[in-house]
TILUMPA-740653 format. One record per atom (N, C-alpha, C, CB): residue in three letters; chain; x, y, z. Coordinates in steps of 0.1 Angstrom, whole numbers, always signed. Glycine has a CB too. Example, Ala and Ser with C-alpha at 12.3 -4.5 7.8 and 13.67 -1.06 7.14 Angstrom:
- type; mol; px; py; pz
- ALA; A; +132; -57; +78;
- ALA; A; +123; -45; +78;
- ALA; A; +132; -33; +78;
- ALA; A; +113; -45; +90;
- SER; A; +128; -22; +71;
- SER; A; +137; -11; +71;
- SER; A; +129; +0; +79;
- SER; A; +141; -6; +57;
END
This chain:
- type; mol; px; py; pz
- UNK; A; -225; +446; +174;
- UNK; A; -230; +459; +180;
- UNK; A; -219; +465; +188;
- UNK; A; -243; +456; +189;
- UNK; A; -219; +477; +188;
- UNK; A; -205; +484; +194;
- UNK; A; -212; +493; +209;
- UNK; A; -195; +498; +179;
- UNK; A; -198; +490; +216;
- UNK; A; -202; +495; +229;
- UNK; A; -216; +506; +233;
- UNK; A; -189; +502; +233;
- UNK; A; -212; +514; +226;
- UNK; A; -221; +523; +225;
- UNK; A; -235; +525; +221;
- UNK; A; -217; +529; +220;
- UNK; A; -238; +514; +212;
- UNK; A; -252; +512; +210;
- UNK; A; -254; +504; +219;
- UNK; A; -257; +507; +198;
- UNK; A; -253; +493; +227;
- UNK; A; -254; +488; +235;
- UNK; A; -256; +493; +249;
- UNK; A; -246; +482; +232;
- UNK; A; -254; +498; +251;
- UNK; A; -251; +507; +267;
- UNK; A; -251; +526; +267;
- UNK; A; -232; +501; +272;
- UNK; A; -258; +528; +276;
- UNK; A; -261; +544; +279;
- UNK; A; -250; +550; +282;
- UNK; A; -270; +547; +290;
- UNK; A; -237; +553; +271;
- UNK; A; -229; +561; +272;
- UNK; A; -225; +577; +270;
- UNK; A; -225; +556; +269;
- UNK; A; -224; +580; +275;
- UNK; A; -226; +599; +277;
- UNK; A; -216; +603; +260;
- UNK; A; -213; +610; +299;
- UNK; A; -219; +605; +252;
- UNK; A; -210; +610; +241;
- UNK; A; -199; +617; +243;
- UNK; A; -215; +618; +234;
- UNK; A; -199; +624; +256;
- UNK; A; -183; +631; +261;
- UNK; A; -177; +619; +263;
- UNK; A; -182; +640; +276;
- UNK; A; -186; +611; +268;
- UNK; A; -172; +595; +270;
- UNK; A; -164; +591; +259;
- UNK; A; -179; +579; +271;
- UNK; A; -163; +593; +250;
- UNK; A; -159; +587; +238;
- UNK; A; -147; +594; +235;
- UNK; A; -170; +589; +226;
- UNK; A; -132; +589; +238;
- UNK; A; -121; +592; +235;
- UNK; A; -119; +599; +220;
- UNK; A; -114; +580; +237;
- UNK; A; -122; +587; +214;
- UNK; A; -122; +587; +197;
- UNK; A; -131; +580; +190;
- UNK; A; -110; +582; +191;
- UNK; A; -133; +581; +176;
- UNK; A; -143; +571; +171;
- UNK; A; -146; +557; +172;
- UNK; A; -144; +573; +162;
- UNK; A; -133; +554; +173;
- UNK; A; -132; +536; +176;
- UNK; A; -136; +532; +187;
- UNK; A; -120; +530; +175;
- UNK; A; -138; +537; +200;
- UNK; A; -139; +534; +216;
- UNK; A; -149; +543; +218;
- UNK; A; -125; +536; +226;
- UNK; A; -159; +534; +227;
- UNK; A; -166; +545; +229;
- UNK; A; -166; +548; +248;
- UNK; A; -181; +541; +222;
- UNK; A; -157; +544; +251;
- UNK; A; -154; +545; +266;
- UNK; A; -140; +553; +264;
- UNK; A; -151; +527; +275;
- UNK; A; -138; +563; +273;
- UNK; A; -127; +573; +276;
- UNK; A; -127; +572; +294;
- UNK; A; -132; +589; +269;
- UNK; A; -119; +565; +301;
- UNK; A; -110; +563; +313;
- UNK; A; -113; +580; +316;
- UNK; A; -92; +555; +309;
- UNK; A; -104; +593; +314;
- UNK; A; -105; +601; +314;
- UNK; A; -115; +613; +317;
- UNK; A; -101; +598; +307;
- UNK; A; -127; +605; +310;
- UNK; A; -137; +616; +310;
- UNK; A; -148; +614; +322;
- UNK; A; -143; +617; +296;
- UNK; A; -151; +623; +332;
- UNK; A; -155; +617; +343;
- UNK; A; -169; +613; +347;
- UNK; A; -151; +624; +352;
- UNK; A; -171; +616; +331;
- UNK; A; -191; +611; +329;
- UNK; A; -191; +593; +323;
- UNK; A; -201; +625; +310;
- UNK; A; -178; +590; +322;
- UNK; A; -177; +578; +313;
- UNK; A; -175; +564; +326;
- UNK; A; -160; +579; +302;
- UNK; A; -183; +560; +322;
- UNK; A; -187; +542; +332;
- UNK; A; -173; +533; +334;
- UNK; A; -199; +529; +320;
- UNK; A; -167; +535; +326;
- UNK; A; -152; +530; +326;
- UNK; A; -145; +539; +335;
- UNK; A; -145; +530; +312;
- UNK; A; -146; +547; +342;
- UNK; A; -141; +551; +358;
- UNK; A; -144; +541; +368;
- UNK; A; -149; +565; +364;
- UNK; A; -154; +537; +371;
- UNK; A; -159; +524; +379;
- UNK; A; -157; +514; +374;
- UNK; A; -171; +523; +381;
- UNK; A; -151; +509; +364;
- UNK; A; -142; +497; +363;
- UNK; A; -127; +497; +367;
- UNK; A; -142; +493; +348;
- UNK; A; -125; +511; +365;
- UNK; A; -111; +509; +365;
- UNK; A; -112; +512; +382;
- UNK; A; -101; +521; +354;
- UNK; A; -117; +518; +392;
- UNK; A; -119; +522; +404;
- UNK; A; -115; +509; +410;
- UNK; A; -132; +529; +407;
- UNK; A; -125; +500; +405;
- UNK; A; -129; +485; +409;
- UNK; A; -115; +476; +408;
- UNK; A; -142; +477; +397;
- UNK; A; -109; +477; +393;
- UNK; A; -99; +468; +394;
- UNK; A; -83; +476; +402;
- UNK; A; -98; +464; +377;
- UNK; A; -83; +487; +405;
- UNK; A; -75; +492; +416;
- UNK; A; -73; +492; +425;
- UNK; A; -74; +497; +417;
- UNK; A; -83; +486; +432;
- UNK; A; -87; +493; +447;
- UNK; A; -82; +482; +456;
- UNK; A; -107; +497; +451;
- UNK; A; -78; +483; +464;
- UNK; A; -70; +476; +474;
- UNK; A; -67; +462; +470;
- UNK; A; -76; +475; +488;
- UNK; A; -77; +455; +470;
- UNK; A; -79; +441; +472;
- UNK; A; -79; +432; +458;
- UNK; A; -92; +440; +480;
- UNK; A; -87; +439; +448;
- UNK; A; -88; +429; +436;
- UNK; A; -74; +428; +429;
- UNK; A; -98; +434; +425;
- UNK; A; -67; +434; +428;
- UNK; A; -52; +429; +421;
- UNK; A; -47; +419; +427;
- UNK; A; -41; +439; +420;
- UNK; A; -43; +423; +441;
- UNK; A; -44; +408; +453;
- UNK; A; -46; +397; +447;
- UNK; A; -57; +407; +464;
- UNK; A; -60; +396; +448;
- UNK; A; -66; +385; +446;
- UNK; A; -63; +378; +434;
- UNK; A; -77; +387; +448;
- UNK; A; -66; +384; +426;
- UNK; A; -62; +383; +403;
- UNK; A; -48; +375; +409;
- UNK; A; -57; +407; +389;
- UNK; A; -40; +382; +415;
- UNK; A; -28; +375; +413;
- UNK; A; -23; +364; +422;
- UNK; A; -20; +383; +413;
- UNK; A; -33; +359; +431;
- UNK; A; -37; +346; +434;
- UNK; A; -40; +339; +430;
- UNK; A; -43; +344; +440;
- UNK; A; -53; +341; +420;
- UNK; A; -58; +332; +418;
- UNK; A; -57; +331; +403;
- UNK; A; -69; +332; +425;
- UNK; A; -44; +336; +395;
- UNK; A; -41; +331; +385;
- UNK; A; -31; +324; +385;
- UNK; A; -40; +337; +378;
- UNK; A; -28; +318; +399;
- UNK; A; -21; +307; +398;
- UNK; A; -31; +291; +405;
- UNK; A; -5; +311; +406;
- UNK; A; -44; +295; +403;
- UNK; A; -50; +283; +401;
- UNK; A; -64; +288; +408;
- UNK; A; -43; +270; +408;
- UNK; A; -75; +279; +415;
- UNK; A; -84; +282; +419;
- UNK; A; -81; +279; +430;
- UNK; A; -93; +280; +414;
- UNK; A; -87; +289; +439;
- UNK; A; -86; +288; +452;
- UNK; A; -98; +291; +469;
- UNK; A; -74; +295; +451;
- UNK; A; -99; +287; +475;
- UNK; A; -108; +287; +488;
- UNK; A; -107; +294; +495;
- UNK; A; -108; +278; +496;
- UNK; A; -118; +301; +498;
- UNK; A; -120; +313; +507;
- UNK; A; -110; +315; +520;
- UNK; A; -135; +310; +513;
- UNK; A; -103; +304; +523;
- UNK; A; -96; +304; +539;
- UNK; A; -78; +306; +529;
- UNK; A; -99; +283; +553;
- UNK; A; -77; +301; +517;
- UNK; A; -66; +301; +510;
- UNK; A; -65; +314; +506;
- UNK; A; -66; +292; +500;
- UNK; A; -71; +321; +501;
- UNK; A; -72; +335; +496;
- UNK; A; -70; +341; +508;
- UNK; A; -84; +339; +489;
- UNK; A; -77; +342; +517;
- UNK; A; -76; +349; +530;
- UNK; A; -60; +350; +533;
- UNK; A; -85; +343; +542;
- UNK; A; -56; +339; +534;
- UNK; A; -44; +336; +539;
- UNK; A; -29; +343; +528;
- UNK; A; -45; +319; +540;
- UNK; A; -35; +340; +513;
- UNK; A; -26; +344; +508;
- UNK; A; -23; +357; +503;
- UNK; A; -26; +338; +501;
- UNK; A; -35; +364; +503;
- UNK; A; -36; +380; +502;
- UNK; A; -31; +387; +519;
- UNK; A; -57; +384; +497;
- UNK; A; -35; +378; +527;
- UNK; A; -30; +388; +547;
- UNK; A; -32; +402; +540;
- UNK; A; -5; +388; +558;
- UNK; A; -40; +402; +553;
- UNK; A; -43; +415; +558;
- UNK; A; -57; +421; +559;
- UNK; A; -36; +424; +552;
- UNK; A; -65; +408; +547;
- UNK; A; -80; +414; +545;
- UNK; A; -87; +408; +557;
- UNK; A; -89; +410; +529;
- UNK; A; -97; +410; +562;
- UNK; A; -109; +405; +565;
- UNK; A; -117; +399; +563;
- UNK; A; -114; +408; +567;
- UNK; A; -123; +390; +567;
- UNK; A; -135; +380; +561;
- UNK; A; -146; +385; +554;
- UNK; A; -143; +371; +572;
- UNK; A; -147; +398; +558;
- UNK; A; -159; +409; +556;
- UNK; A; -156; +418; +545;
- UNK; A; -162; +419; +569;
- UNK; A; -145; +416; +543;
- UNK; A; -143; +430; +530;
- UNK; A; -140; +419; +516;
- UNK; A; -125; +444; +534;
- UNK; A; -134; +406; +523;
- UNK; A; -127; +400; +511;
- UNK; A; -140; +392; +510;
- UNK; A; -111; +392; +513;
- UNK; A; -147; +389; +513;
- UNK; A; -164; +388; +508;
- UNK; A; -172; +397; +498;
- UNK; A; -172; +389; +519;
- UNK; A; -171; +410; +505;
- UNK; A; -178; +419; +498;
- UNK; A; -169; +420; +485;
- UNK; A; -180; +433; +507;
- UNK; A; -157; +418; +485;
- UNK; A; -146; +419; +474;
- UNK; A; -147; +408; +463;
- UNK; A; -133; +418; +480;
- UNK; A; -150; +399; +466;
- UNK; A; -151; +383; +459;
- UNK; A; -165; +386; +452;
- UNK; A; -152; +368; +471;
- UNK; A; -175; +389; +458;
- UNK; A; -192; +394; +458;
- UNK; A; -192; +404; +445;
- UNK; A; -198; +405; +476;
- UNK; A; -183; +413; +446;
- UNK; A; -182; +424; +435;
- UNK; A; -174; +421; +422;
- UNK; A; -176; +436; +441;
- UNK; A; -167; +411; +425;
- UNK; A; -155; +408; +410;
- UNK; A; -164; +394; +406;
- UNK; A; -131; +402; +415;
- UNK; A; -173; +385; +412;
- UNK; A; -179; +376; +405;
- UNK; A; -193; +383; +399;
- UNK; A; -180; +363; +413;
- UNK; A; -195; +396; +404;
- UNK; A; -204; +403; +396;
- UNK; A; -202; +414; +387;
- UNK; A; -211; +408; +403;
- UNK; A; -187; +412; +388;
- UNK; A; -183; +418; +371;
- UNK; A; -175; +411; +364;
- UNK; A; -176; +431; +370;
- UNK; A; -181; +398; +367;
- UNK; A; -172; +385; +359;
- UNK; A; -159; +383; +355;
- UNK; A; -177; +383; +347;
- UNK; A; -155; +388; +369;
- UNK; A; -141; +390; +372;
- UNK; A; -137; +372; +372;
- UNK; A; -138; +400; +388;
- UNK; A; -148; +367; +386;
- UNK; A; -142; +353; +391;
- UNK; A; -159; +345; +384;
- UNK; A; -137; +352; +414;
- UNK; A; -155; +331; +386;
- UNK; A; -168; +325; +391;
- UNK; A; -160; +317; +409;
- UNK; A; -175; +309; +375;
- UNK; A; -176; +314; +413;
- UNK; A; -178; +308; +423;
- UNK; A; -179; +294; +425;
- UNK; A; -187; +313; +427;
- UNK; A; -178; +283; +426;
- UNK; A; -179; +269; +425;
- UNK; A; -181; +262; +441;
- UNK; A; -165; +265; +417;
- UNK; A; -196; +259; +439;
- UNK; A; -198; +254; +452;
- UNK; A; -196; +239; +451;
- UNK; A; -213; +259; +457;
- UNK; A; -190; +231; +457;
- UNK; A; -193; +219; +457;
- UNK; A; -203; +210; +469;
- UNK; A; -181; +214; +455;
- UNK; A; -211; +201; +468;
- UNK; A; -216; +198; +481;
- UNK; A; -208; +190; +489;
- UNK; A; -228; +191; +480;
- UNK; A; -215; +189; +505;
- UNK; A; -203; +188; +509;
- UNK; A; -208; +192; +524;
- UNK; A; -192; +197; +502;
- UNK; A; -204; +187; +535;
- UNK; A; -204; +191; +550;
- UNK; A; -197; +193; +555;
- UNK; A; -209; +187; +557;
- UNK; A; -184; +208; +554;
- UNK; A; -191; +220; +552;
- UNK; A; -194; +217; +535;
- UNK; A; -181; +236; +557;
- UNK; A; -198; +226; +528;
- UNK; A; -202; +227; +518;
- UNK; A; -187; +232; +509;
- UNK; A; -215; +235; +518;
- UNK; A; -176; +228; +497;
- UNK; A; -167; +231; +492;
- UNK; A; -171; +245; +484;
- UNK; A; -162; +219; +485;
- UNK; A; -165; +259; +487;
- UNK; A; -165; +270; +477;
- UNK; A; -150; +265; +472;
- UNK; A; -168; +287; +482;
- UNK; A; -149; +272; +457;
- UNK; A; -137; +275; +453;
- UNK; A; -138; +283; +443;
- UNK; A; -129; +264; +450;
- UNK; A; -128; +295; +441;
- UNK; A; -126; +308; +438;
- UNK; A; -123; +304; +426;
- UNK; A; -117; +317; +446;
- UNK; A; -124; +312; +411;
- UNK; A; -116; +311; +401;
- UNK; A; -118; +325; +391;
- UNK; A; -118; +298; +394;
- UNK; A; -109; +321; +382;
- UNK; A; -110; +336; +376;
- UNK; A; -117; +329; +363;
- UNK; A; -94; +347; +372;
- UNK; A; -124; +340; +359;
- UNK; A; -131; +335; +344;
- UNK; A; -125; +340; +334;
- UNK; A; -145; +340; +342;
- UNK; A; -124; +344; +322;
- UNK; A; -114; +346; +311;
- UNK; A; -114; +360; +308;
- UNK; A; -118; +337; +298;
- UNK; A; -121; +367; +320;
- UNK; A; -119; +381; +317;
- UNK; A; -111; +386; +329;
- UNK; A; -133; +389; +314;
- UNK; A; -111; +378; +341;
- UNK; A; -105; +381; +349;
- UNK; A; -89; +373; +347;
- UNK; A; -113; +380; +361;
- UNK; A; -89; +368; +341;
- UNK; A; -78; +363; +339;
- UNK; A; -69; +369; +327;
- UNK; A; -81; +350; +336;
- UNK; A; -73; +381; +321;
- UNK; A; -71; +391; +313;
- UNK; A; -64; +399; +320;
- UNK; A; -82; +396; +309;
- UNK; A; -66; +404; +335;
- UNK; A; -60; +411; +343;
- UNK; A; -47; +405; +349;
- UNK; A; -69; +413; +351;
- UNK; A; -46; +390; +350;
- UNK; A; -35; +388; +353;
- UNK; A; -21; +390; +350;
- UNK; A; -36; +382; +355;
- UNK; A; -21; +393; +334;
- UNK; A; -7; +402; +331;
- UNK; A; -4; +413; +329;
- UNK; A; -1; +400; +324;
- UNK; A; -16; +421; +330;
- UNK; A; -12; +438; +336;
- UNK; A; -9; +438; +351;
- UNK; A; -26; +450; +335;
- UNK; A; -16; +429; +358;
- UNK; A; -12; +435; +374;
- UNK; A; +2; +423; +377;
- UNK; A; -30; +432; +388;
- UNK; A; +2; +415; +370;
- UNK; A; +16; +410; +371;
- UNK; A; +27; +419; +366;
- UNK; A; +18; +398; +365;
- UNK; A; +27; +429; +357;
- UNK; A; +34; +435; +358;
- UNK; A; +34; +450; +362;
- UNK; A; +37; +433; +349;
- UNK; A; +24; +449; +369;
- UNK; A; +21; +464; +381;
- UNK; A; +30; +453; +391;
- UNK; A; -2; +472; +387;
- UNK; A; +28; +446; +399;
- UNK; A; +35; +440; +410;
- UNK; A; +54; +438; +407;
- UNK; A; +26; +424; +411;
- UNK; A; +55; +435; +399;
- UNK; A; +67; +437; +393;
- UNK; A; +74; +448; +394;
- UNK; A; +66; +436; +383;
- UNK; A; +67; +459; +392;
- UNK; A; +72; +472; +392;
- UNK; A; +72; +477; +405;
- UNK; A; +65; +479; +384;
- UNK; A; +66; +477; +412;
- UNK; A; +60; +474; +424;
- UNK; A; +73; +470; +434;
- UNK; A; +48; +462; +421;
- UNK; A; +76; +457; +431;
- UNK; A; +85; +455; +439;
- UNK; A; +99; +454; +434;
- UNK; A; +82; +444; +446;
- UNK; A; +103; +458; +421;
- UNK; A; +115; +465; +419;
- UNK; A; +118; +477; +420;
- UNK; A; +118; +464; +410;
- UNK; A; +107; +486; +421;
- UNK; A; +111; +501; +427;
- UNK; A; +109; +503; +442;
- UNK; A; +102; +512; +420;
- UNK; A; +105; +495; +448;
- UNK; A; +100; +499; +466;
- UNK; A; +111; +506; +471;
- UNK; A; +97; +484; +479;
- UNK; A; +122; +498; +469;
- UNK; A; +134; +504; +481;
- UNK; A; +136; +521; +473;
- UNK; A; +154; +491; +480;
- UNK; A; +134; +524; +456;
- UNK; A; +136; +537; +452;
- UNK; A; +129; +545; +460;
- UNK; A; +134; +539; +440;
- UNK; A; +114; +541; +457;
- UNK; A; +104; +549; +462;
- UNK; A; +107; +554; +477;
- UNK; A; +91; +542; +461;
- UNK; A; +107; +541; +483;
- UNK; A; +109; +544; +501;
- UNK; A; +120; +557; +504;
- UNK; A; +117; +529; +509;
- UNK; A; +132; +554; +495;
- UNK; A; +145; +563; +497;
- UNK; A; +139; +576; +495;
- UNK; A; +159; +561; +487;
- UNK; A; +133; +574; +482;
- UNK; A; +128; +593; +481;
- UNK; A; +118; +602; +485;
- UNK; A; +125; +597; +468;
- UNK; A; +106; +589; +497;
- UNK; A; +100; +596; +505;
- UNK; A; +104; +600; +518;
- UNK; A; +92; +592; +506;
- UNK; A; +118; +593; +519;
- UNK; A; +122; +597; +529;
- UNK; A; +132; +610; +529;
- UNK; A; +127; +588; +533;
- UNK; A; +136; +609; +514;
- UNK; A; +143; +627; +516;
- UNK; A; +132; +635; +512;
- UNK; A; +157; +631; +505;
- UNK; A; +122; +634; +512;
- UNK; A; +109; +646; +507;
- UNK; A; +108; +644; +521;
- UNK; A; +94; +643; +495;
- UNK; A; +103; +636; +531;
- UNK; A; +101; +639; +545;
- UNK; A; +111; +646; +552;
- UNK; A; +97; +628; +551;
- UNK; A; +122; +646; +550;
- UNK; A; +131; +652; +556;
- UNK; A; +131; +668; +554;
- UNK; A; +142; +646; +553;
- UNK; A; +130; +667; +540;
- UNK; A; +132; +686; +534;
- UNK; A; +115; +689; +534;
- UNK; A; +142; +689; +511;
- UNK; A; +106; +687; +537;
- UNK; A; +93; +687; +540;
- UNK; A; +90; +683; +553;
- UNK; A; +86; +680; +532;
- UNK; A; +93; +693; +561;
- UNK; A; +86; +684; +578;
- UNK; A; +73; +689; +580;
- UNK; A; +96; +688; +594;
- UNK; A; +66; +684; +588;
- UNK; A; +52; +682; +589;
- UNK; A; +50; +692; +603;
- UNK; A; +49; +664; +591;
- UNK; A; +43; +705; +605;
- UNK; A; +41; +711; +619;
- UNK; A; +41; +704; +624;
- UNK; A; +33; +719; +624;
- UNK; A; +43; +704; +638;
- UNK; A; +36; +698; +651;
- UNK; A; +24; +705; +655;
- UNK; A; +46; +698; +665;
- UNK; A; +18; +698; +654;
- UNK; A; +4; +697; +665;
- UNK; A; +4; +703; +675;
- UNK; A; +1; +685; +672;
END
């Protein structure tokens, strides 16, 4: 069955005949995937935890900078788009451990090579916002 019979997709969505999801078109459901796998925190994480599975205080630590509260709600939303599973073990405290499932693990070599790029261009990028800030100054207040 192809995407489209399957799921309530707006016919503008449809790039071409073979896909029935178009990124592009702003009636298409594949805006909110891609929103999702952009947004601050989930690449982070993808690229944590494709180097194994890992615990809520390990992630915290290895992503810095999130919150217990967002990187919850963040964990909450990628194991509900079967980004990760959850793995409770019993236990007092009780063992969670994080992992990616085979679709989130899909993501780990596009955003390994967004990170890549990422940090071979920083020092470019930085240099040339700093001559746009210069020949662009900002009023004062």
């Amino acid at each position: 069955m192809t995407p489209a019979a399957s799921s309530p997709v707006d016919e503008t969505c449809a790039a071409h005949p073979l896909s029935a999801y178009d990124v592009l078109s702003p009636a298409c459901p594949s805006r909110t995937v891609l929103r999702h796998v952009v947004d601050r925190w989930t690449p982070l994480i993808v690229a944590v935890l494709a180097e194994g599975p890992r615990r809520f205080g390990q992630l915290r630590e290895a992503v810095g900078g999130v919150t217990p509260k967002v990187l919850t709600q963040t964990l909450r939303s990628m194991e509900r788009d079967g980004l990760l599973t959850r793995e409770q073990t019993p236990g007092v405290p009780p063992r969670v451990d994080y992992m990616l499932t085979p679709l989130g693990a899909g993501l780990a070599e596009p955003i390994a090579a967004l990170r890549a790029w990422a940090e071979d261009n920083a020092e470019q990028v930085l240099a040339n916002r700093e001559v746009y800030d210069r020949s662009h100054p900002q009023p004062q207040e």
